[in-house]
ROPA-466972 format. One record per residue: residue number from 1; residue in three letters; x, y, z of N, C-alpha, C, CB in turn. Coordinates in steps of 0.02 Angstrom, whole numbers, plus 50000, padded with zeros to 5 digits. Last residue first. Glycine has a CB too. Layout:
! ROPA-466972
<NUM; 'ALA'; <X; Y; Z>; <X; Y; Z>; <X; Y; Z>; <X; Y; Z>>
...
This chain:
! ROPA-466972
<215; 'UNK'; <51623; 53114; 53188>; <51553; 53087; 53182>; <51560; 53027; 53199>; <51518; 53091; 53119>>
<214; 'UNK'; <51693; 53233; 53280>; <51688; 53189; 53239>; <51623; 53148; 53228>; <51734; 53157; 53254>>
<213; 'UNK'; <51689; 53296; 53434>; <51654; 53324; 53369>; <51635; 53302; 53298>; <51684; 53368; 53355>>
<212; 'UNK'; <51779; 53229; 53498>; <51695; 53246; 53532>; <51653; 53264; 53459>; <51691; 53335; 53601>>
<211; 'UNK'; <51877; 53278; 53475>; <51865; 53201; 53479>; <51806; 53181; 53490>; <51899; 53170; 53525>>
<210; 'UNK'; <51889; 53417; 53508>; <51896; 53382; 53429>; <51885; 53297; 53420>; <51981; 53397; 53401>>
<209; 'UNK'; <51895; 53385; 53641>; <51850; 53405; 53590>; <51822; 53403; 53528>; <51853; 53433; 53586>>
<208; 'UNK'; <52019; 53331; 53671>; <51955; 53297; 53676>; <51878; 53301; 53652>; <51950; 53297; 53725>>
<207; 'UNK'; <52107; 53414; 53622>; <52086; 53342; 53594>; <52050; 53317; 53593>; <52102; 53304; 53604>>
<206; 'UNK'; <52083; 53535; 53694>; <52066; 53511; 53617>; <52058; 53456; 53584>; <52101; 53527; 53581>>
<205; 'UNK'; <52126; 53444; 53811>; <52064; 53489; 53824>; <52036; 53486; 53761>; <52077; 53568; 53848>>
<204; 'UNK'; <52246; 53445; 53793>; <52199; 53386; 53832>; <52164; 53407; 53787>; <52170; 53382; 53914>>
<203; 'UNK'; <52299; 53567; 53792>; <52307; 53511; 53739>; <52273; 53461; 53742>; <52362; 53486; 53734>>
<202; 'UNK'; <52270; 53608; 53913>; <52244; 53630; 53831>; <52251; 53593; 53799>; <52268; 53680; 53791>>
<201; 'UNK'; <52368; 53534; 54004>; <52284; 53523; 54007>; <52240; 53560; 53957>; <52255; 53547; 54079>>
<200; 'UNK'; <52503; 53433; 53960>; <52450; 53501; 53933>; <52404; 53485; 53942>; <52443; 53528; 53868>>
<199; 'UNK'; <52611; 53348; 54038>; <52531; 53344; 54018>; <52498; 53402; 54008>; <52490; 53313; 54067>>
<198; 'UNK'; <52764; 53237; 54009>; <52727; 53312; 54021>; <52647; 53292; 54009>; <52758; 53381; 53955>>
<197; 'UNK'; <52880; 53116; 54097>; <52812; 53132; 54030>; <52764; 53193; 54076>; <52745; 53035; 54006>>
<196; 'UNK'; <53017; 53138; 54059>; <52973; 53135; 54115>; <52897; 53150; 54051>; <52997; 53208; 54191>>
<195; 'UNK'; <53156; 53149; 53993>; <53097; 53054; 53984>; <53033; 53076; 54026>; <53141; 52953; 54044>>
<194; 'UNK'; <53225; 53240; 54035>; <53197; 53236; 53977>; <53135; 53176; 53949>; <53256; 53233; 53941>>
<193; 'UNK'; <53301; 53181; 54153>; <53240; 53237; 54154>; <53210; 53250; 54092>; <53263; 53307; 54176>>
<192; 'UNK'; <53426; 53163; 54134>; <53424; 53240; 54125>; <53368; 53248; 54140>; <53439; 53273; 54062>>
<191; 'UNK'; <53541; 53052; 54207>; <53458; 53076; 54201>; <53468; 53142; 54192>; <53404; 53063; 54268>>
<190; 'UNK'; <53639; 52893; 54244>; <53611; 52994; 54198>; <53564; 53009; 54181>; <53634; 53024; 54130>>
<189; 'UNK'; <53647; 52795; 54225>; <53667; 52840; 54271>; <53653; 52899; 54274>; <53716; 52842; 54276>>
<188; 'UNK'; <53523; 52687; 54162>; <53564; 52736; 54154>; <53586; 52776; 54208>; <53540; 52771; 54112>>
<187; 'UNK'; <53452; 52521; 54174>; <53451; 52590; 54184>; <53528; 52618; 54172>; <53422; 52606; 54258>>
<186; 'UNK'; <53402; 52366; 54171>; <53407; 52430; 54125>; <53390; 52488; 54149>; <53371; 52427; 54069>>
<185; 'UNK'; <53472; 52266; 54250>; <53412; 52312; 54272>; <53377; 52376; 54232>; <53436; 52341; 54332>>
<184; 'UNK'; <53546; 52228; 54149>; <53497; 52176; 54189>; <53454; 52223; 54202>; <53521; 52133; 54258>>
<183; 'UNK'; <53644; 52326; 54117>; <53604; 52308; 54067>; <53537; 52259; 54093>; <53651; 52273; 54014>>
<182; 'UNK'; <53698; 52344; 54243>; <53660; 52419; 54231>; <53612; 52375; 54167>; <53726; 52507; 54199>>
<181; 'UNK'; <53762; 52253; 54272>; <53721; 52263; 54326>; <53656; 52331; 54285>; <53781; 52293; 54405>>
<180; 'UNK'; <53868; 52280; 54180>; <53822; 52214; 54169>; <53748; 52223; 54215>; <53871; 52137; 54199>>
<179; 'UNK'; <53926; 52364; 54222>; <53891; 52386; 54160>; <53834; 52330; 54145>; <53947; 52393; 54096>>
<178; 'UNK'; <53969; 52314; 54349>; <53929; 52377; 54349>; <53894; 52375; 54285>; <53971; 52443; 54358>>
<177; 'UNK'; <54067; 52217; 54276>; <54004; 52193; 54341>; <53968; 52254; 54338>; <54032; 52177; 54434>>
<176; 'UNK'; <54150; 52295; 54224>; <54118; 52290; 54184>; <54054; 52236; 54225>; <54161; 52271; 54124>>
<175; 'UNK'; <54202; 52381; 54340>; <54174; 52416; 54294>; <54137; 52385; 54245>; <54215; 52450; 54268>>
<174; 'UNK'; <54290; 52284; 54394>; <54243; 52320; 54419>; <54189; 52347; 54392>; <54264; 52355; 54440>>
<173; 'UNK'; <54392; 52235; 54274>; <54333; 52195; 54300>; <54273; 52217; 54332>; <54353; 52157; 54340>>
<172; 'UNK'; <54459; 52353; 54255>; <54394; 52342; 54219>; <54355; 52261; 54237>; <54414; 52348; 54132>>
<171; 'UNK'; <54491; 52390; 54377>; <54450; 52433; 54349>; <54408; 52382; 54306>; <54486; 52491; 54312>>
<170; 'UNK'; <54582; 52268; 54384>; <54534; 52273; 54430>; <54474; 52333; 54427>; <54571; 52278; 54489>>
<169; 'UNK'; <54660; 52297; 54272>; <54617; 52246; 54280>; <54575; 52247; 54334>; <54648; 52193; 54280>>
<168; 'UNK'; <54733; 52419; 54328>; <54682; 52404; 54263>; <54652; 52366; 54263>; <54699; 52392; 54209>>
<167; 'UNK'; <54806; 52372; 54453>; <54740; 52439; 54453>; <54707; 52441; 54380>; <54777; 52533; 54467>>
<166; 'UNK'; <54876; 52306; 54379>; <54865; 52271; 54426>; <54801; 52308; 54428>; <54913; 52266; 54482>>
<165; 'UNK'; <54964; 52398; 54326>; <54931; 52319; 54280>; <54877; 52310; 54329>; <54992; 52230; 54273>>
<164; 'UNK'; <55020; 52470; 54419>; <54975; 52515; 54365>; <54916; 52433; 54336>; <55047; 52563; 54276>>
<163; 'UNK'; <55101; 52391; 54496>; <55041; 52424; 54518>; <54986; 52437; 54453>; <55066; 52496; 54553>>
<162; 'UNK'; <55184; 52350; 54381>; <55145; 52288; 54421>; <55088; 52323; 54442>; <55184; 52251; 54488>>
<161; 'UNK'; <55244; 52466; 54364>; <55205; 52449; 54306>; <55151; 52378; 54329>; <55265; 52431; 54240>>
<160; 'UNK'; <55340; 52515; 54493>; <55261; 52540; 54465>; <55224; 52497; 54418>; <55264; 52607; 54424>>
<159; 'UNK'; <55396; 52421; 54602>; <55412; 52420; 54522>; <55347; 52433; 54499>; <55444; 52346; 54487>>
<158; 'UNK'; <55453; 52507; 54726>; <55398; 52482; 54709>; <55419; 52467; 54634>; <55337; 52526; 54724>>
<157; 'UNK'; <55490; 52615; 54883>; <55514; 52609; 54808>; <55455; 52514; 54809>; <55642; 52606; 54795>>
<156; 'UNK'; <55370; 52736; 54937>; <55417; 52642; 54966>; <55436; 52627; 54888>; <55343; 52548; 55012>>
<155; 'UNK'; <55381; 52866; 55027>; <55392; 52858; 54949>; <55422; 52764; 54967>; <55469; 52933; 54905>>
<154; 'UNK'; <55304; 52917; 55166>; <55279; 52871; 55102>; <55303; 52850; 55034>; <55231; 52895; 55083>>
<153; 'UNK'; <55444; 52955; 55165>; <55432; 52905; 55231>; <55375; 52860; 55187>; <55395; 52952; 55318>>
<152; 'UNK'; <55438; 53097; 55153>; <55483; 53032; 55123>; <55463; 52969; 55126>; <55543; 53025; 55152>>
<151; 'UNK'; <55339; 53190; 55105>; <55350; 53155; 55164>; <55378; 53109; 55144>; <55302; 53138; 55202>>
<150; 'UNK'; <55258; 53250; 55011>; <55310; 53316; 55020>; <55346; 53260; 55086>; <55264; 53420; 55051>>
<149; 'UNK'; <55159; 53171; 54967>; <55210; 53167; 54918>; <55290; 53212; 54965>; <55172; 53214; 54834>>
<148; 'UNK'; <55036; 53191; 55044>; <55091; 53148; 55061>; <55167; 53164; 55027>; <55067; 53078; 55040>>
<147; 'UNK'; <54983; 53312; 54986>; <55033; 53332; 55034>; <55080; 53274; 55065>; <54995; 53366; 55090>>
<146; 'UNK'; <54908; 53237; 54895>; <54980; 53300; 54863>; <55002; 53293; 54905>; <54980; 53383; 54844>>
<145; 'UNK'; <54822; 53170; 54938>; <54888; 53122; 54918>; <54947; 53190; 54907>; <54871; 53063; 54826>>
<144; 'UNK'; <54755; 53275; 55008>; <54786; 53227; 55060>; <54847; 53204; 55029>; <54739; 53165; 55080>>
<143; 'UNK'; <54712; 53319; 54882>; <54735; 53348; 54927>; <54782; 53325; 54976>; <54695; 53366; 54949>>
<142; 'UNK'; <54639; 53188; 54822>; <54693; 53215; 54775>; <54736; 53253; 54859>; <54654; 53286; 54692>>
<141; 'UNK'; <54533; 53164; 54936>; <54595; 53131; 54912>; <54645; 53151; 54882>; <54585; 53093; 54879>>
<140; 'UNK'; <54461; 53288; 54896>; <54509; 53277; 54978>; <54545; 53228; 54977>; <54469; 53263; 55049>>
<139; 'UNK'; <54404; 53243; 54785>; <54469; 53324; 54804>; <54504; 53330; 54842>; <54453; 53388; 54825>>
<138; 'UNK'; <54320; 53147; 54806>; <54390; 53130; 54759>; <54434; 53208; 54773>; <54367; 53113; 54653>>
<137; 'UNK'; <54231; 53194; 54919>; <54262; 53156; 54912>; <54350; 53155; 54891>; <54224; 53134; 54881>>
<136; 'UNK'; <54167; 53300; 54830>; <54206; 53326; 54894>; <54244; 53259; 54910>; <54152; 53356; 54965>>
<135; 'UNK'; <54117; 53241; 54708>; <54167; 53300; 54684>; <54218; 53293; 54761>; <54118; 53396; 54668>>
<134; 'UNK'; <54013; 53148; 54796>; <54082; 53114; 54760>; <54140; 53177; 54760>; <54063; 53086; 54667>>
<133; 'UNK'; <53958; 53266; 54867>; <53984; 53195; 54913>; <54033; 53172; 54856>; <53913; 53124; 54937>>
<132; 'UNK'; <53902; 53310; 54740>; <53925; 53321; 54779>; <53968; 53319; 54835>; <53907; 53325; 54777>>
<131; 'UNK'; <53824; 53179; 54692>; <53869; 53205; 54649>; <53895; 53239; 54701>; <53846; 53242; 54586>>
<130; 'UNK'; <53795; 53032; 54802>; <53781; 53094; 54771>; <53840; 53122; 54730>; <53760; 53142; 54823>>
<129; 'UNK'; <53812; 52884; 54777>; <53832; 52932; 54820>; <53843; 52984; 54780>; <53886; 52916; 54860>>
<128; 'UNK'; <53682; 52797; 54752>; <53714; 52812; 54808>; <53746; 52842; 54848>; <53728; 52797; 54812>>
<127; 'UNK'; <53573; 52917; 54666>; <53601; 52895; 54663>; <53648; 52874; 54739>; <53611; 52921; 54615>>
<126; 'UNK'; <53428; 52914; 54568>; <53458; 52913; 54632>; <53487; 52872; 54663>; <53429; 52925; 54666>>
<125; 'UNK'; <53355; 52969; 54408>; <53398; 52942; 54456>; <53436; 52935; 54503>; <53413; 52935; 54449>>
<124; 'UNK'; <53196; 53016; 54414>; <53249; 53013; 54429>; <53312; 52979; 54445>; <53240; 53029; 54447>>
<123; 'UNK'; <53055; 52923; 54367>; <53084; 52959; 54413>; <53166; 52964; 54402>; <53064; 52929; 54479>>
<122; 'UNK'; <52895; 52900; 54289>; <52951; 52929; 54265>; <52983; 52935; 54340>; <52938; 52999; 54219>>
<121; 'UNK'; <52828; 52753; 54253>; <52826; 52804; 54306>; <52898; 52809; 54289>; <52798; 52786; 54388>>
<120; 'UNK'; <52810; 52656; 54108>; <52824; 52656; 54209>; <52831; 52734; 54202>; <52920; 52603; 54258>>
<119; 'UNK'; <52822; 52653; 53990>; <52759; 52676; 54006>; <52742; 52678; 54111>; <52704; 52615; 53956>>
<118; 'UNK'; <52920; 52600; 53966>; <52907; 52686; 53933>; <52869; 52682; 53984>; <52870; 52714; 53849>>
<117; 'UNK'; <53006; 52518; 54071>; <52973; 52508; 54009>; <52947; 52564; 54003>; <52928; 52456; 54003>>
<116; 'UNK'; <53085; 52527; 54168>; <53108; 52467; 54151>; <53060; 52476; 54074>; <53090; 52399; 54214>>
<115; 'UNK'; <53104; 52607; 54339>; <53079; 52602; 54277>; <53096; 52571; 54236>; <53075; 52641; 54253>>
<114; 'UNK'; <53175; 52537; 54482>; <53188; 52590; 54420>; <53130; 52579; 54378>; <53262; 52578; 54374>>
<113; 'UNK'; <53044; 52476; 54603>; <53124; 52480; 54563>; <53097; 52524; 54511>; <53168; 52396; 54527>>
<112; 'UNK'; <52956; 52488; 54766>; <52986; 52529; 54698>; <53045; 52523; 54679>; <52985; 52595; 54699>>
<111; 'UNK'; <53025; 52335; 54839>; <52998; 52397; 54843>; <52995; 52430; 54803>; <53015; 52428; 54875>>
<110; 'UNK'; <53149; 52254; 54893>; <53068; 52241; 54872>; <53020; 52283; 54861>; <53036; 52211; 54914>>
<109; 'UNK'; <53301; 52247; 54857>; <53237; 52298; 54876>; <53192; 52255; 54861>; <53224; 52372; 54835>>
<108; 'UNK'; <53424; 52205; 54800>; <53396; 52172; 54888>; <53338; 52211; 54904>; <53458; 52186; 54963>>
<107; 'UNK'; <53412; 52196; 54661>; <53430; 52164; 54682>; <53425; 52135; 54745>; <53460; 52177; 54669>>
<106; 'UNK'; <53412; 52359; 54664>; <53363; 52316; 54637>; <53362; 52244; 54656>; <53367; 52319; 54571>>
<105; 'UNK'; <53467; 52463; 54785>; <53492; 52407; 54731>; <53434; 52347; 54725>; <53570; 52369; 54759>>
<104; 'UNK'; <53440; 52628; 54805>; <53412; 52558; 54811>; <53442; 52502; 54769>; <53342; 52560; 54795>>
<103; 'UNK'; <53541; 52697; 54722>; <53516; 52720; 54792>; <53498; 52635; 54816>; <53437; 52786; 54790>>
<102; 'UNK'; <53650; 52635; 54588>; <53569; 52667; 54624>; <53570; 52668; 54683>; <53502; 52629; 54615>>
<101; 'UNK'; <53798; 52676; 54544>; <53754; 52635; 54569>; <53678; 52655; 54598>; <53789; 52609; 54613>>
<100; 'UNK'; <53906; 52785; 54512>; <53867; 52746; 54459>; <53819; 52690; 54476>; <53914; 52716; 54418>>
<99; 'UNK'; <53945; 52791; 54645>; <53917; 52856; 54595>; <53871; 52829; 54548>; <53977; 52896; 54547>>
<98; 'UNK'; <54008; 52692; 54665>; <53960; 52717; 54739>; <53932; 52782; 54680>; <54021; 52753; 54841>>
<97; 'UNK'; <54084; 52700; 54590>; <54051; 52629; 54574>; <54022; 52670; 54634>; <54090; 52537; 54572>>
<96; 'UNK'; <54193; 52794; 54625>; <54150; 52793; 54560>; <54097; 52741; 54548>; <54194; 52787; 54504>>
<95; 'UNK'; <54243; 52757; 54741>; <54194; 52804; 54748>; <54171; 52820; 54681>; <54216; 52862; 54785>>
<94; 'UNK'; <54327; 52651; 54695>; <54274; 52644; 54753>; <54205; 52700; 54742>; <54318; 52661; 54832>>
<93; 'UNK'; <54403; 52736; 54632>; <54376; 52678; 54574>; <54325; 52653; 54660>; <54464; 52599; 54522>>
<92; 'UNK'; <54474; 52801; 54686>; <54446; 52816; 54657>; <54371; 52776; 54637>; <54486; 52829; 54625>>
<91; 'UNK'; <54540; 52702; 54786>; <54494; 52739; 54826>; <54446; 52767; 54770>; <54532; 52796; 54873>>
<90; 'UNK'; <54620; 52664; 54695>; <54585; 52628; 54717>; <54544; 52658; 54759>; <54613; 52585; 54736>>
<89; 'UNK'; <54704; 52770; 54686>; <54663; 52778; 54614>; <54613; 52692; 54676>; <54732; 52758; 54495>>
<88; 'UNK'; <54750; 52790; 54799>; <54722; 52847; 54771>; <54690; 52824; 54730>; <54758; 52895; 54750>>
<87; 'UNK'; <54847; 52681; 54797>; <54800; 52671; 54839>; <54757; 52740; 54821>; <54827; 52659; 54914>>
<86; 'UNK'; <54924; 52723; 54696>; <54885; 52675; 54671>; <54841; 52651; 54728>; <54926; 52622; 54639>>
<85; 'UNK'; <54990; 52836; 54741>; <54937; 52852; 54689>; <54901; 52773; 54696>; <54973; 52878; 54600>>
<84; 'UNK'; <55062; 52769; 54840>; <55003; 52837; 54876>; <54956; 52849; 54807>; <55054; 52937; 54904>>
<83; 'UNK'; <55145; 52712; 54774>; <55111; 52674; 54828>; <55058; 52744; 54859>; <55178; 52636; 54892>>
<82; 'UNK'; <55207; 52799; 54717>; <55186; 52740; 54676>; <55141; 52718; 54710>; <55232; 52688; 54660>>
<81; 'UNK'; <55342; 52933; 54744>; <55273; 52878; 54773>; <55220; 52868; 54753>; <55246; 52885; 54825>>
<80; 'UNK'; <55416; 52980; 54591>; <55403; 52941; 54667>; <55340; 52931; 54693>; <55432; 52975; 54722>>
<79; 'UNK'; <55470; 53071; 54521>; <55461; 53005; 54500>; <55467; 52956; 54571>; <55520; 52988; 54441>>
<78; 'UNK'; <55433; 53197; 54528>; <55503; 53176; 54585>; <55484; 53109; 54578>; <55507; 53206; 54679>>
<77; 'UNK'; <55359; 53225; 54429>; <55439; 53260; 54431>; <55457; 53226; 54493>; <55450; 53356; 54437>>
<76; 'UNK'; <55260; 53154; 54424>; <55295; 53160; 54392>; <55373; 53183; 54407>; <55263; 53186; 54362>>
<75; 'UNK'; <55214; 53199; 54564>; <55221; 53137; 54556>; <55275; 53117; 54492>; <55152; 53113; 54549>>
<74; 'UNK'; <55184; 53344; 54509>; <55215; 53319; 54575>; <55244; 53254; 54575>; <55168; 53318; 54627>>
<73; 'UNK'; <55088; 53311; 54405>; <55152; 53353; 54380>; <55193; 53320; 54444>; <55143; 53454; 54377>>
<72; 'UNK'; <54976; 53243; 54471>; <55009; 53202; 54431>; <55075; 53248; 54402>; <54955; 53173; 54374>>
<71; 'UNK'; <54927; 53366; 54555>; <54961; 53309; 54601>; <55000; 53249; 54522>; <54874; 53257; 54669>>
<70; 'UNK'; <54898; 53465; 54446>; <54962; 53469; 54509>; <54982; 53399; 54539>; <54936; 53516; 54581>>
<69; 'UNK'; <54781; 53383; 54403>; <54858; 53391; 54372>; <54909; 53428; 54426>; <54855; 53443; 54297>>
<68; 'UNK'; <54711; 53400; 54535>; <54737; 53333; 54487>; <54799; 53354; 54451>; <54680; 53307; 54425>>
<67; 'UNK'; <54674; 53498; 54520>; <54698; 53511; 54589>; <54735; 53427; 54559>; <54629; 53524; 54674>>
<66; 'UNK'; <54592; 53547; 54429>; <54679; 53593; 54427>; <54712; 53535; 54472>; <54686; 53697; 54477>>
<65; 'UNK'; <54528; 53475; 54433>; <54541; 53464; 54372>; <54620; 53486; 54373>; <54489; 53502; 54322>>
<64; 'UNK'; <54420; 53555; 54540>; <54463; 53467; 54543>; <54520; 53444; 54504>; <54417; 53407; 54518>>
<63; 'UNK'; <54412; 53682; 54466>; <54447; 53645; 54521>; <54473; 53601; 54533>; <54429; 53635; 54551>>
<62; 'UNK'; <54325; 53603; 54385>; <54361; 53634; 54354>; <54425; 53651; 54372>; <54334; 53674; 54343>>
<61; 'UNK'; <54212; 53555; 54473>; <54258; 53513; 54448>; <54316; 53522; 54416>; <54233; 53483; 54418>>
<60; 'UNK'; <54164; 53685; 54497>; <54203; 53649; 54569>; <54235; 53600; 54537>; <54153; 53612; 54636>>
<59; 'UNK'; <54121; 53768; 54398>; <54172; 53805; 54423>; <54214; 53730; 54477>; <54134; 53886; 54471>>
<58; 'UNK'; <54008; 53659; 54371>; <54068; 53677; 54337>; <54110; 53689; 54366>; <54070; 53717; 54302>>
<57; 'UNK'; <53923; 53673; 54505>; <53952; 53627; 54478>; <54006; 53618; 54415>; <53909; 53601; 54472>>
<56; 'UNK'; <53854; 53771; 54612>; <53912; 53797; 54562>; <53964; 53719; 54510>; <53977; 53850; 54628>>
<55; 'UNK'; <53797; 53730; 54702>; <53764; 53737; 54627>; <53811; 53763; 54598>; <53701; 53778; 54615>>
<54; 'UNK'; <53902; 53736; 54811>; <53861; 53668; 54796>; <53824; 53697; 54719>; <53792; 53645; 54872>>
<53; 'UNK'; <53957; 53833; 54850>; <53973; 53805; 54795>; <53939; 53753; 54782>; <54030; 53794; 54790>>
<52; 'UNK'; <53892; 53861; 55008>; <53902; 53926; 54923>; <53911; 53891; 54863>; <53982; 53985; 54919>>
<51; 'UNK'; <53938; 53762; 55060>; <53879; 53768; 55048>; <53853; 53816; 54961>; <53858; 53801; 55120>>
<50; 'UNK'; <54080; 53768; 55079>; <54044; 53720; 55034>; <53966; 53734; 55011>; <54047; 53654; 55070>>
<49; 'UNK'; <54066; 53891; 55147>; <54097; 53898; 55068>; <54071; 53851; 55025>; <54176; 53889; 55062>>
<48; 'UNK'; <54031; 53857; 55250>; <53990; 53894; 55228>; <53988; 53916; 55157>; <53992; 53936; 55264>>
<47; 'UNK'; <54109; 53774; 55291>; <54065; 53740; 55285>; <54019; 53766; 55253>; <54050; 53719; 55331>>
<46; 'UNK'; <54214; 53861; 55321>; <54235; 53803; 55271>; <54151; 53788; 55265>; <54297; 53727; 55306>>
<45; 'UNK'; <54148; 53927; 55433>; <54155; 53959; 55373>; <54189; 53912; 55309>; <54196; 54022; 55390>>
<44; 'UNK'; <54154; 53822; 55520>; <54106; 53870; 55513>; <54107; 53898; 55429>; <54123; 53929; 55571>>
<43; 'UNK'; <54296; 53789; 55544>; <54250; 53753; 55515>; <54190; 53782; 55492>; <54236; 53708; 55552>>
<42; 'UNK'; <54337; 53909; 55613>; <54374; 53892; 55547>; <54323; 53861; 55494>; <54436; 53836; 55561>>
<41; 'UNK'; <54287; 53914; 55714>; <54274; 53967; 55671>; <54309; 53950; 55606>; <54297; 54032; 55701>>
<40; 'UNK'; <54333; 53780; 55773>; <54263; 53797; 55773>; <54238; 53839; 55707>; <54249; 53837; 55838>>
<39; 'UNK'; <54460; 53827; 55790>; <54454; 53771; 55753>; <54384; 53778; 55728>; <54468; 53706; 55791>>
<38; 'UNK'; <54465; 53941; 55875>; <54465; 53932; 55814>; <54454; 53889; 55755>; <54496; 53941; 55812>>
<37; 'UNK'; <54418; 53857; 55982>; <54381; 53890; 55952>; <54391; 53916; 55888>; <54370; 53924; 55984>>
<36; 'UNK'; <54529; 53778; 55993>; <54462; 53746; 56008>; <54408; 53784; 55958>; <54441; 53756; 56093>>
<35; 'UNK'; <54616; 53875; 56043>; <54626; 53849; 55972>; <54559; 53800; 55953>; <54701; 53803; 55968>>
<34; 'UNK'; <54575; 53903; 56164>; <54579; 53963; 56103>; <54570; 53915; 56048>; <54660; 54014; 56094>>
<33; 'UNK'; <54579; 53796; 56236>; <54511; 53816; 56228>; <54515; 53867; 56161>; <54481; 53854; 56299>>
<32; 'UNK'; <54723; 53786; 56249>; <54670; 53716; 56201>; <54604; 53753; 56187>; <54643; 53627; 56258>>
<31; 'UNK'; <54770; 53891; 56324>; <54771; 53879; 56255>; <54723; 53833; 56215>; <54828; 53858; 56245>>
<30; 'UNK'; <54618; 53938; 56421>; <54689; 53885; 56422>; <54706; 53898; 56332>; <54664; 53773; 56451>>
<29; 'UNK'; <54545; 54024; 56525>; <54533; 54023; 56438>; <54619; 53987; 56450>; <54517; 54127; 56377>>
<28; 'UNK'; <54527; 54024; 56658>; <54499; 53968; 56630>; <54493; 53961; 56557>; <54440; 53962; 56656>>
<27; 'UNK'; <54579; 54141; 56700>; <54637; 54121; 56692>; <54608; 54036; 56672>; <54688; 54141; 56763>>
<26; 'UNK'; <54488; 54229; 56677>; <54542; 54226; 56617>; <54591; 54169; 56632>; <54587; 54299; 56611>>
<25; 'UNK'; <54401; 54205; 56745>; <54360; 54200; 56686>; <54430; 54188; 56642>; <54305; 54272; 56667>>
<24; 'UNK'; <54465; 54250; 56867>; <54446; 54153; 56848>; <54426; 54154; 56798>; <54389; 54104; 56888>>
<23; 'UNK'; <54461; 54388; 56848>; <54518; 54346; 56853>; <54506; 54250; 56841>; <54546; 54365; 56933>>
<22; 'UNK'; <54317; 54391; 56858>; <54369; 54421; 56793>; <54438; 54356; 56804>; <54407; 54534; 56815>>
<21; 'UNK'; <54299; 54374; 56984>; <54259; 54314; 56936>; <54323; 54324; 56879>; <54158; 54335; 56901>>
<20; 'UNK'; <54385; 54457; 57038>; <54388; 54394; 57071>; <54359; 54350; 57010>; <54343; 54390; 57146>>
<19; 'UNK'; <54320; 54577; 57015>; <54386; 54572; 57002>; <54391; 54508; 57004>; <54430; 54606; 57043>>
<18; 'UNK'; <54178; 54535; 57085>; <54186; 54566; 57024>; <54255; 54542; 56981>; <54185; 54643; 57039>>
<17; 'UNK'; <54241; 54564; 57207>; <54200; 54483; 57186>; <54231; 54488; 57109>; <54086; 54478; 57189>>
<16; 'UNK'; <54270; 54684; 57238>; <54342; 54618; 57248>; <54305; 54574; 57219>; <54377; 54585; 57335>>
<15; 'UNK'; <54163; 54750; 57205>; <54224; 54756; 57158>; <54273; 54735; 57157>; <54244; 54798; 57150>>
<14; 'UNK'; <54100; 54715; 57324>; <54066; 54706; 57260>; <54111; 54704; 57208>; <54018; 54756; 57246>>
<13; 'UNK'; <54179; 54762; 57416>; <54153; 54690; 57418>; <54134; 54680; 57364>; <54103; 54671; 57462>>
<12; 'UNK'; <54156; 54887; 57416>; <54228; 54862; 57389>; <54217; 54808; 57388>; <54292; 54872; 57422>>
<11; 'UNK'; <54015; 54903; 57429>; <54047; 54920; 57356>; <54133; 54898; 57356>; <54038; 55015; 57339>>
<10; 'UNK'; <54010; 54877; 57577>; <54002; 54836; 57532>; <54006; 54835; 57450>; <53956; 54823; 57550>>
<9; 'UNK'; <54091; 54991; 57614>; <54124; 54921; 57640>; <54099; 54882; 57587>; <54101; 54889; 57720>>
<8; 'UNK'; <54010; 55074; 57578>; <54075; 55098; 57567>; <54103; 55015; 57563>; <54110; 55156; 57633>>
<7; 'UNK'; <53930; 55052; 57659>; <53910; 55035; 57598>; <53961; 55044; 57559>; <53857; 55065; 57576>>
<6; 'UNK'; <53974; 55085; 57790>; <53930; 55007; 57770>; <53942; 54989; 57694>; <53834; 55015; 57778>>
<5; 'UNK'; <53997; 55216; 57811>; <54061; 55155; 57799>; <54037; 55083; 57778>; <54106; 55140; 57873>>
<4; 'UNK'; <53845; 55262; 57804>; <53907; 55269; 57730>; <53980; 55232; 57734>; <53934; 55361; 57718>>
<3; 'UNK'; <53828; 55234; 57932>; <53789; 55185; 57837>; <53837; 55224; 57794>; <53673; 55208; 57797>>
<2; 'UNK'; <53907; 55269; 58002>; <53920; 55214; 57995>; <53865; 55184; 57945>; <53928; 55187; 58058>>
<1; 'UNK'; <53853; 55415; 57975>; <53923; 55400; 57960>; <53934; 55325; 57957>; <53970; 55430; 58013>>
């Protein structure tokens, strides 16, 4: 009788602990921790989408394309903030010269530069800032600038046409240091891969034969 009040005793001991952890387990989930985690699960699966679309390079600029003309219709119709596009298009014009520039700049490398004559070594062009990295870039700008637009607070009245003047000339000064940079070092931003020089080992092979066979 007193081993069955023993154990009796120590199974309620076991199921006050038990109860006891439960209870600290719940009462250590705080709001911050929920949303913590959602945040977590959110990112997870954003990250998993980017991933999905990375070779989908049409469909994502096509995107971009929508996500632009919404923000220039927006801007349009409430003929306002001047000061969010033209820091937008200067961010642009940053991350297009980080596109159109080489990985290595010829200039401070000592090391393998671009190709320069047929007969160099075929490679790729690589670039500072990837195609990918740019598309995700310039989207999250457009995005960001749409949702400024809906906030008064950024609309600072401004006499636009100074901005706009102002963001031309500094394009094309930018732009034409780049083109100049591109004719010194002669290279192209764009590589299809078509310059790579191929080698048929049949084709070898006959040639050499037929080269063998002559008199």
């Amino acid at each position: 009788m007193e081993t069955t009040l023993g154990d009796a005793a120590s199974i309620t001991d076991t199921t006050t602990a038990a109860a006891a952890e439960t209870a600290g387990d719940q009462s250590s989930v705080t709001p911050s921790t929920t949303v913590s985690r959602w945040m977590f699960t959110i990112s997870q699966r954003f990250q998993h989408f980017l991933d999905k679309s990375t070779p989908h390079v049409r469909h994502r600029w096509i995107a971009f394309l929508c996500i632009a003309f919404l923000y220039v219709v927006r801007v349009y119709l409430v003929e306002g903030f001047y000061v969010v596009s033209y820091a937008l298009g200067i961010y642009i014009l940053n991350l297009l010269i980080g596109f159109l520039s080489p990985q290595i700049d010829p200039e401070l490398s000592e090391g393998p530069t671009l190709p320069i004559r047929g007969s160099d070594e075929f490679r790729p062009f690589a670039r500072r800032l990837p195609e990918f990295k740019f598309w995700y870039s310039i989207t999250k700008a457009f995005c960001i600038a749409f949702v400024l637009t809906f906030f008064s607070i950024f609309d600072v009245p401004v006499f636009w046409p100074i901005l706009l003047f102002y963001w031309v000339m500094l394009c094309m000064l930018t732009l034409r240091r780049q083109i100049l940079h591109m004719i010194k070092y002669k290279y192209i931003p764009f590589s299809s891969g078509s310059g790579k020089q191929r080698y048929d080992g049949k084709r070898a092979s006959s040639s050499t034969e037929s080269e063998s066979l002559l008199p």
